[in-house]
C-alpha positions as CSV (number, residue, x, y, z in Angstrom):
1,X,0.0,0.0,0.0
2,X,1.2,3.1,-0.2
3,X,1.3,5.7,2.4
4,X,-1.8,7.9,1.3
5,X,-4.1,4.2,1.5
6,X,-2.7,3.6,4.6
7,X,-4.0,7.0,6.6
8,X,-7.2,6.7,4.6
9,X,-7.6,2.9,5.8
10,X,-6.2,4.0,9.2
11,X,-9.3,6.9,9.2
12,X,-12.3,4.2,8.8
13,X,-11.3,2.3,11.6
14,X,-9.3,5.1,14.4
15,X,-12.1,5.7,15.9
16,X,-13.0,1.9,16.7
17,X,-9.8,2.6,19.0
18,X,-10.4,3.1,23.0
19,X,-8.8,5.7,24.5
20,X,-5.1,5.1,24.7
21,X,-5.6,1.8,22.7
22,X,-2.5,1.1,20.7
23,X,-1.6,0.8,16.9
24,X,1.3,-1.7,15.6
25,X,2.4,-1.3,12.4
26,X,5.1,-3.9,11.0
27,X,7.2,-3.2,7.7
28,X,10.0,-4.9,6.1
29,X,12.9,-3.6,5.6
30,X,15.6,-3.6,2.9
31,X,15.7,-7.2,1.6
32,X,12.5,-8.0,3.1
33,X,10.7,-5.4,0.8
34,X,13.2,-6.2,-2.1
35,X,12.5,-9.9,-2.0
36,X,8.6,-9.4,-2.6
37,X,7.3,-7.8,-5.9
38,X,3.9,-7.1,-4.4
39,X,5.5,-4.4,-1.8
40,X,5.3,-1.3,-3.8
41,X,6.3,1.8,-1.3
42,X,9.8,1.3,1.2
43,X,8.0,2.3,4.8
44,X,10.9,3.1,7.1
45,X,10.7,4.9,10.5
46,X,10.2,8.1,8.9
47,X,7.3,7.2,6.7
48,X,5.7,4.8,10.0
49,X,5.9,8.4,11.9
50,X,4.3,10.7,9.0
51,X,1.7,8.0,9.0
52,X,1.0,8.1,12.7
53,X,0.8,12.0,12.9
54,X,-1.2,12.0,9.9
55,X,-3.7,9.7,11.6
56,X,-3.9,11.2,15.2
57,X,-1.8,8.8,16.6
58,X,1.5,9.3,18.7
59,X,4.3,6.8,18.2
60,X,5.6,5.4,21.7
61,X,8.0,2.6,20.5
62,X,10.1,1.9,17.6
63,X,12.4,-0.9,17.0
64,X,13.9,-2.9,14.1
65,X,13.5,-6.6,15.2
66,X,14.4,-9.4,15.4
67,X,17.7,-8.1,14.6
68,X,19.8,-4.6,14.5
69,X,18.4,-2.1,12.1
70,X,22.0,-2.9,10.3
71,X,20.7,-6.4,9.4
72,X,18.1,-4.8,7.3
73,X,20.0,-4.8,4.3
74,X,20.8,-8.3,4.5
75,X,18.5,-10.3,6.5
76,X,15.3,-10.9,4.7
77,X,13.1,-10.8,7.8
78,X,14.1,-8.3,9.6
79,X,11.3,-5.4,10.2
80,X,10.4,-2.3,11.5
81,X,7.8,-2.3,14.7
82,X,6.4,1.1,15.1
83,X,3.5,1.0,18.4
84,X,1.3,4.0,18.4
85,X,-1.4,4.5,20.8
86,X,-4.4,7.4,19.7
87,X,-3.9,11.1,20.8
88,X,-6.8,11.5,23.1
């Protein structure tokens, strides 16, 4: 998806979120998003973020798991984990 379907998804379904209720989104990086041609838009941190603020939410934990961000690159698996919770 890219980033614009994303916040409009997001929009239908915020409000379903109680107060404080959290958001996880999960996103491949490097080679994960390189070894699938269905994944059409790179979503790093940055993008994760945009999409929060653009959807009332405020991030509260970002990580790159299982692995270091620097295995990105290299390790097909290895994703970022971007929790949110909704801006009361």
């Amino acid at each position: 998806m890219l980033e614009e379907e994303v916040v409009k998804l997001l929009g239908t379904y915020i409000h379903l979120l109680k107060p404080h209720g959290q958001v996880i989104f999960i996103t491949p990086q490097e080679s994960g998003f390189r070894s699938d041609p269905t994944h059409i838009q790179f979503v790093d941190f940055t993008g994760l973020r945009r999409i929060a603020r653009q959807s009332a939410l405020l991030v509260v934990r970002e990580f790159s798991f299982p692995f270091p961000r620097s295995f990105g690159r290299f390790f097909k698996y290895n994703e970022f984990i971007s929790v949110s919770r909704r801006i009361e």
